[in-house]
PyMOL commands that place a pseudoatom at each C-alpha (Angstrom):
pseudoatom trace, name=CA, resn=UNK, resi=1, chain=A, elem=C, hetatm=0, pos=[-36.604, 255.094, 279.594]
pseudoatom trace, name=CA, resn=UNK, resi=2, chain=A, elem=C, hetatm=0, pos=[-38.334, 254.146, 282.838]
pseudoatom trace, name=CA, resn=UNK, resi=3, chain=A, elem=C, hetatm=0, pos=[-38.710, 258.361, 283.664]
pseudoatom trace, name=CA, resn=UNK, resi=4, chain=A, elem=C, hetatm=0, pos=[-41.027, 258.586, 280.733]
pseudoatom trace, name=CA, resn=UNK, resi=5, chain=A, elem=C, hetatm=0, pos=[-44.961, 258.617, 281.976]
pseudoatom trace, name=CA, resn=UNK, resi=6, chain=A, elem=C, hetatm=0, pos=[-46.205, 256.347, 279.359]
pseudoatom trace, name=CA, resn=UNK, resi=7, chain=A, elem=C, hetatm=0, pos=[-43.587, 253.592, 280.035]
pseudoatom trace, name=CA, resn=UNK, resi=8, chain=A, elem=C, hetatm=0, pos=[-44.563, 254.152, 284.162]
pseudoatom trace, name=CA, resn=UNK, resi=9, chain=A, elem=C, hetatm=0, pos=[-48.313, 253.479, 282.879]
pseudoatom trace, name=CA, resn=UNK, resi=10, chain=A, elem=C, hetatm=0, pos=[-48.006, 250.576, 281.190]
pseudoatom trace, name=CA, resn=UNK, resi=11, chain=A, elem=C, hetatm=0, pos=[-46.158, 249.491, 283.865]
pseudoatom trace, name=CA, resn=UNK, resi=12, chain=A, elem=C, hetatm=0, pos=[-48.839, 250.223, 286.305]
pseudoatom trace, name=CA, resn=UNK, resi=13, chain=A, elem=C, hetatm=0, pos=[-51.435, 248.652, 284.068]
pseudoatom trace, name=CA, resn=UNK, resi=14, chain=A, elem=C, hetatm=0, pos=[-49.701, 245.424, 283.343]
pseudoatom trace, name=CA, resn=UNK, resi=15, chain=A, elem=C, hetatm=0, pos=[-49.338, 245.107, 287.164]
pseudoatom trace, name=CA, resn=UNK, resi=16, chain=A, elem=C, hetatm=0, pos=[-53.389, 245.934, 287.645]
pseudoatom trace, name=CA, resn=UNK, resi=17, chain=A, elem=C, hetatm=0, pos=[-53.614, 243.200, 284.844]
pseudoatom trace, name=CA, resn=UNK, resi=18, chain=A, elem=C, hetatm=0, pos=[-51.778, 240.345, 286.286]
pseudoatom trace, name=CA, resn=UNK, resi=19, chain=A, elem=C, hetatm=0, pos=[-53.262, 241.053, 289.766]
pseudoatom trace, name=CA, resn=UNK, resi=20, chain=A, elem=C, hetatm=0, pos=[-56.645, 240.709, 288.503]
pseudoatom trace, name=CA, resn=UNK, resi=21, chain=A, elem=C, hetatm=0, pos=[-55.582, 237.917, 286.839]
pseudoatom trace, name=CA, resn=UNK, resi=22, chain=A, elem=C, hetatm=0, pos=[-54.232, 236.242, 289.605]
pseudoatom trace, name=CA, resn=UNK, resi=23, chain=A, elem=C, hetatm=0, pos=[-57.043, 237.048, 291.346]
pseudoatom trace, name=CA, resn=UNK, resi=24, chain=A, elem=C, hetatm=0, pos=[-59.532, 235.561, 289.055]
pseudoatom trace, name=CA, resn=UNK, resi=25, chain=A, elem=C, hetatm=0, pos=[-57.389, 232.049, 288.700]
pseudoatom trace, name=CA, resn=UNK, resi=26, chain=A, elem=C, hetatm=0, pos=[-57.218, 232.164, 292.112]
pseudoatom trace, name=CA, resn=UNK, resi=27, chain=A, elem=C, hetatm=0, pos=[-60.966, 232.491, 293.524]
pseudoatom trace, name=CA, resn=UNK, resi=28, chain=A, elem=C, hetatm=0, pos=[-61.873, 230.371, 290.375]
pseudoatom trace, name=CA, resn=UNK, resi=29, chain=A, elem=C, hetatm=0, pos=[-59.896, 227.314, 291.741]
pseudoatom trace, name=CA, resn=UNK, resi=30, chain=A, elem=C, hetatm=0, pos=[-60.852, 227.773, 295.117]
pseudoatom trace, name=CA, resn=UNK, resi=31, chain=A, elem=C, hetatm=0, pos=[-64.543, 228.148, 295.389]
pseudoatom trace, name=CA, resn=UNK, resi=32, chain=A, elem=C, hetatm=0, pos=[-66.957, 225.692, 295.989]
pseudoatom trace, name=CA, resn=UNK, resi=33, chain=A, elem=C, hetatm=0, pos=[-68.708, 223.550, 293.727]
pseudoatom trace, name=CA, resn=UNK, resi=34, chain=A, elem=C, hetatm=0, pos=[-72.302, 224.380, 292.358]
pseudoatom trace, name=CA, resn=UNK, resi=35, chain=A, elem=C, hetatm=0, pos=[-75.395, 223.282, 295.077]
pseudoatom trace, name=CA, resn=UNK, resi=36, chain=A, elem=C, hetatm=0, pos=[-77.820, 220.967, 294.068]
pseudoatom trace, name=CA, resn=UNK, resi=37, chain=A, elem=C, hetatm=0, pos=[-80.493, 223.452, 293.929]
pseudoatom trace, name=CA, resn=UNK, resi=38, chain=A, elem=C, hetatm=0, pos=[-77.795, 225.133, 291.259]
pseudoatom trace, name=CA, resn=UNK, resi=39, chain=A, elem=C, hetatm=0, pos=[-77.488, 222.311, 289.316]
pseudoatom trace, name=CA, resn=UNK, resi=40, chain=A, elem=C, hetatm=0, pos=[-81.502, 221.542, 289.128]
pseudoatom trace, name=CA, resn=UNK, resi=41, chain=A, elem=C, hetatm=0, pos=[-81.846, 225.144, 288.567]
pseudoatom trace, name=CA, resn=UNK, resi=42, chain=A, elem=C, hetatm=0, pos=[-79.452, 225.167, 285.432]
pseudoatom trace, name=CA, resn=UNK, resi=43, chain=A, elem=C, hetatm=0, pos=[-81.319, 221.766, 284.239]
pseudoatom trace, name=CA, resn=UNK, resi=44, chain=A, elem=C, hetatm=0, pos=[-85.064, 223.340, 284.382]
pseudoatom trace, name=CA, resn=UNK, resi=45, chain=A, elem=C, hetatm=0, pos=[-83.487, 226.380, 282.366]
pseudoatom trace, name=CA, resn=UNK, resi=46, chain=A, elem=C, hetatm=0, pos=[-82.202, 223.990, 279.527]
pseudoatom trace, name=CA, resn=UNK, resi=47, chain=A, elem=C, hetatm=0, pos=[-85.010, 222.160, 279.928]
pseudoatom trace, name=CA, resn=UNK, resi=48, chain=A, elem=C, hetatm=0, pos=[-87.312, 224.779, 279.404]
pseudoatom trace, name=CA, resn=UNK, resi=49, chain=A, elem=C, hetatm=0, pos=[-85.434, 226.456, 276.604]
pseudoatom trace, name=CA, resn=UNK, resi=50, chain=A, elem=C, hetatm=0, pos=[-85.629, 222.824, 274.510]
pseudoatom trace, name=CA, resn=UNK, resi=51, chain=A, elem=C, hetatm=0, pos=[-89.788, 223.486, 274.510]
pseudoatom trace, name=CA, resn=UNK, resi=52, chain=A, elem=C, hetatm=0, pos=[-89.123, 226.317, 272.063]
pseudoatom trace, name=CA, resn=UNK, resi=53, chain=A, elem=C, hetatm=0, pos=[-85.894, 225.921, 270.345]
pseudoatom trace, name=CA, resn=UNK, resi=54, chain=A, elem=C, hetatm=0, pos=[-85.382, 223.876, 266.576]
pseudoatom trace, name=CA, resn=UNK, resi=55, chain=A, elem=C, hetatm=0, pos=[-83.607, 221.498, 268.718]
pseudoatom trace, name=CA, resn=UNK, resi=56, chain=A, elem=C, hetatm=0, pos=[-86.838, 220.658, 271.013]
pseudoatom trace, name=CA, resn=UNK, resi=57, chain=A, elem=C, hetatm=0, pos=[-88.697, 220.571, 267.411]
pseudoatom trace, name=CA, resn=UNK, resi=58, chain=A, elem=C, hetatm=0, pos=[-86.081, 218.073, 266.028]
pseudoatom trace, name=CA, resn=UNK, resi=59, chain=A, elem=C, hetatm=0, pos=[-86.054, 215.859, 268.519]
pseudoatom trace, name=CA, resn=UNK, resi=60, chain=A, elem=C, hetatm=0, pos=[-90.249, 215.468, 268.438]
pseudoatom trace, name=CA, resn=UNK, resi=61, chain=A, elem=C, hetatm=0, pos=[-90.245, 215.091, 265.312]
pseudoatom trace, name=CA, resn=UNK, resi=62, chain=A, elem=C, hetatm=0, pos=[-91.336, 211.398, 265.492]
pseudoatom trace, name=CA, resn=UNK, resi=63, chain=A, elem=C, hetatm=0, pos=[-94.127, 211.867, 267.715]
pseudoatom trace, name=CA, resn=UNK, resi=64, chain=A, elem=C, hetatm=0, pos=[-95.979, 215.094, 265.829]
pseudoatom trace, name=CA, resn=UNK, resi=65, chain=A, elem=C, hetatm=0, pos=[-97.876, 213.899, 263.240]
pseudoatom trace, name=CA, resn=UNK, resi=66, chain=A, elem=C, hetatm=0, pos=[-98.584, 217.500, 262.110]
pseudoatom trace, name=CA, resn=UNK, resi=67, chain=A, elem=C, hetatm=0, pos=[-94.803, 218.022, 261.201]
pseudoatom trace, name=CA, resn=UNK, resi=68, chain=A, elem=C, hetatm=0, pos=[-94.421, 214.737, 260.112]
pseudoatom trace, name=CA, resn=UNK, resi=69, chain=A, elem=C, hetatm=0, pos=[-97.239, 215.490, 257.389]
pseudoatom trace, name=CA, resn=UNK, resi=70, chain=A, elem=C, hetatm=0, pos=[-95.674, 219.589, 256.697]
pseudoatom trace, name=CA, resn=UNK, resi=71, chain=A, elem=C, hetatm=0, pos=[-92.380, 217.349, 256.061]
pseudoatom trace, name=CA, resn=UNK, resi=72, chain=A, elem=C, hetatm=0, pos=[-93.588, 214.985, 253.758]
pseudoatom trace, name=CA, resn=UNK, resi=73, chain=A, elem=C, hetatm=0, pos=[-95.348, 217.893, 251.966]
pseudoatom trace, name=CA, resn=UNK, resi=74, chain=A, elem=C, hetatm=0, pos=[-92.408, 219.945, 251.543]
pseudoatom trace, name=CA, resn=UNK, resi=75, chain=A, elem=C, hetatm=0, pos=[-90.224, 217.219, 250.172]
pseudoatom trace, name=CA, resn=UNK, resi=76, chain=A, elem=C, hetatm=0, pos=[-93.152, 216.023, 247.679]
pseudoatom trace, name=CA, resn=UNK, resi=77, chain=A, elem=C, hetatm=0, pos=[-93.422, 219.878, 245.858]
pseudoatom trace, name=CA, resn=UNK, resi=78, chain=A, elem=C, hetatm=0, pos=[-89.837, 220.857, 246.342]
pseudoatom trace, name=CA, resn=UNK, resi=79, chain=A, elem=C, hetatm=0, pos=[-89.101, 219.357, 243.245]
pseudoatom trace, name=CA, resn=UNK, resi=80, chain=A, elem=C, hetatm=0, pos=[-92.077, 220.431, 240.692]
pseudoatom trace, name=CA, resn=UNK, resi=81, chain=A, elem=C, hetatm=0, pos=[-91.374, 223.960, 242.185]
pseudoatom trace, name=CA, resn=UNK, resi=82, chain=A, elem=C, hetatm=0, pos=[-87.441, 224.058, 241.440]
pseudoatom trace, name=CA, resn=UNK, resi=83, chain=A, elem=C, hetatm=0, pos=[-88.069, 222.513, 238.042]
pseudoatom trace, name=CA, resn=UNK, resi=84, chain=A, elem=C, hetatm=0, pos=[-91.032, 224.985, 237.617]
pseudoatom trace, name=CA, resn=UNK, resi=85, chain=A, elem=C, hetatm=0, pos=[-88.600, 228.055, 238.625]
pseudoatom trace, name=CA, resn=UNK, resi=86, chain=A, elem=C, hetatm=0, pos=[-85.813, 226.977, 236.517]
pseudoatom trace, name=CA, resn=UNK, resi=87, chain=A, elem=C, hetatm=0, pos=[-87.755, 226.976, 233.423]
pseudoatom trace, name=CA, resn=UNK, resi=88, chain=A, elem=C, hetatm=0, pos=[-89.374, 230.169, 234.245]
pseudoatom trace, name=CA, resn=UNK, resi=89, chain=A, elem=C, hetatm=0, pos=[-86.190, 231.561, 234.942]
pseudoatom trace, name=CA, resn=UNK, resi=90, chain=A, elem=C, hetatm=0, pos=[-84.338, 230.329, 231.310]
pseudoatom trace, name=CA, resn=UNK, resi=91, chain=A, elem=C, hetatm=0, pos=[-87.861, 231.839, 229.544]
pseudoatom trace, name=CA, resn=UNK, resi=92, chain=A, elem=C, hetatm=0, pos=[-87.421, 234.824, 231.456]
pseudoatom trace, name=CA, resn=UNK, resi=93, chain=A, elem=C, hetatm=0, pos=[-83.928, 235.207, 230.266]
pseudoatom trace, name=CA, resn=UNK, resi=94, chain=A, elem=C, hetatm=0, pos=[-84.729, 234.140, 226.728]
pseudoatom trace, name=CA, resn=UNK, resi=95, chain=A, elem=C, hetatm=0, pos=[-87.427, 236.823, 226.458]
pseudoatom trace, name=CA, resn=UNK, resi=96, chain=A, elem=C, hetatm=0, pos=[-85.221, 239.582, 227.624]
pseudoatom trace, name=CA, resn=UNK, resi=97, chain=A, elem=C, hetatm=0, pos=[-82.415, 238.672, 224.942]
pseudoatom trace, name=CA, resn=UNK, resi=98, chain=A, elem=C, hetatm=0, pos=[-85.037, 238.611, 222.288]
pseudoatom trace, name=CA, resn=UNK, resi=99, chain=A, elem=C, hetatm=0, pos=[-85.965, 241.783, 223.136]
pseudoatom trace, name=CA, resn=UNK, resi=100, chain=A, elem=C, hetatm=0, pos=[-82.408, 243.472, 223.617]
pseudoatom trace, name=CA, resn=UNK, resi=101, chain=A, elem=C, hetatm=0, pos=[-81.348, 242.002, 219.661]
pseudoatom trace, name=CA, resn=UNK, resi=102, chain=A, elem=C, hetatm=0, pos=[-84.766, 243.328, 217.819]
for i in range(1, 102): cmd.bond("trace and resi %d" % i, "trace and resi %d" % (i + 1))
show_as sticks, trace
zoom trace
C-alpha cells in the first residue's frame, strides 16, 4: 500500500500540512504584542468606520433632530399606508375574481 504514488502524496501533503501548522501555532504564540501606535491605529480605523456605518447612525440618534423627526414620521404613516395597501390589495383580488366568473 505505501508503494502506491497517491498514498506517498498524501503522505507528503499531510506532512506539508502539519508543518505549516506547527509553524503558524508556533510564531502565533511567540510574537510580540501589538505597539501602541498599532493599537491607536486599529482604534482611529473603528473609529472612523462608526461616522458612516447604521451603527454610528444608531447611536446619534438622540442628538439629530432631523432623524428624530424622519422617525416620528415614519411611525405616524406606517399604519394608514398598511391599512391603505391591504384594502387595495383585497379590492384588487375581488375585482380579478369577478372578472374570471362572468
Amino acid at each position: 500500500m505505501l508503494q502506491k504514488t497517491w498514498v506517498k502524496l498524501f503522505i507528503w501533503f499531510m506532512a506539508i500540512f502539519f508543518f505549516f501548522l506547527a509553524a503558524g501555532v508556533v510564531i502565533s504564540a511567540l510574537k510580540p504584542g501589538p505597539s501602541e501606535n498599532e493599537a491607536m491605529n486599529f482604534m482611529m480605523g473603528m473609529m472612523s468606520a462608526m461616522d458612516s456605518s447604521m451603527m454610528g447612525v444608531a447611536m446619534n440618534i438622540e442628538n439629530d433632530n432631523a432623524l428624530q423627526a424622519v422617525i416620528a414620521l415614519s411611525t405616524s404613516i406606517a399604519l394608514p399606508i398598511m391599512l391603505v395597501s391591504i384594502v387595495a390589495g383585497v379590492g384588487i383580488r375581488l375585482w380579478q375574481r369577478r372578472d374570471r366568473n362572468v
